[in-house]
C-alpha positions in Angstrom: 56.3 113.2 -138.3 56.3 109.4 -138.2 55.9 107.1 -140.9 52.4 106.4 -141.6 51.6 109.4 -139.9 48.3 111.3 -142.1 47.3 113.5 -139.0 48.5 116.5 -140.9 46.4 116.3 -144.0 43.4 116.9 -141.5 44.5 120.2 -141.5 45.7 120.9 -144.7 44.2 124.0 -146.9 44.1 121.5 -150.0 40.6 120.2 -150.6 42.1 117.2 -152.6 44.3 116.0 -149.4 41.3 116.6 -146.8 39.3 114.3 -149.0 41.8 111.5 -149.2 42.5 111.8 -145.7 38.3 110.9 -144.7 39.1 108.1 -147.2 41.8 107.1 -145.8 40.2 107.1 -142.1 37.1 105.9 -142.8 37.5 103.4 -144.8 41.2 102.3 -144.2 42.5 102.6 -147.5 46.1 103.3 -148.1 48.7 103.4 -150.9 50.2 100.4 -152.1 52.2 101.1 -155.1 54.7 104.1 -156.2 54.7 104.9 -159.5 57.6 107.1 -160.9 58.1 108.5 -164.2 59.4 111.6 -166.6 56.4 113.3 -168.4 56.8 115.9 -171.6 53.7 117.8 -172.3 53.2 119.4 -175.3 50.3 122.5 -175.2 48.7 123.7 -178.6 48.8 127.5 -178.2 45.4 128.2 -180.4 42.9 125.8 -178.5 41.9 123.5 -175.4 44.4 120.9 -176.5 47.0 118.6 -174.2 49.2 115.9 -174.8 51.5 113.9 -172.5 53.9 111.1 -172.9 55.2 109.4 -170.2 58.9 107.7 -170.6 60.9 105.5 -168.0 58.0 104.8 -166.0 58.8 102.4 -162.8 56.6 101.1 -160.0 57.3 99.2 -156.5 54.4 97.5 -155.5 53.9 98.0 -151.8 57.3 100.0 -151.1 57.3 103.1 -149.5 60.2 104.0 -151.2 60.8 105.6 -155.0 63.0 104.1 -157.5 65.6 105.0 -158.0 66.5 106.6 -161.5 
């Protein structure tokens, strides 16, 4: 696989990556910004209740690479 390459999420079984990879073809979109970060969750046991906080978040804008921690 090349860089760039999206051929393979064609073929993929994941719903989600099919659909980004029309969106990608067909209307040329593409990523431009990495976004890294640590996430705790916290789950309440007795209901429909989720909370996330995000620490040490970092971004590149238009790098393909992560940064680094």
């Amino acid at each position: 696989m090349r860089l760039g390459d999206i051929e393979w999420m064609s073929g993929d079984s994941r719903d989600l990556l099919r659909d980004l990879y029309i969106q990608m073809t067909l209307f040329q979109i593409k990523p431009t910004t990495v976004v890294d970060y640590e996430r705790e969750v916290f789950i309440y046991e007795y209901g429909n209740v989720r909370v996330t906080f995000d620490s040490n978040v970092k971004t590149s804008y238009r790098s393909i690479y992560f940064p680094t921690k």
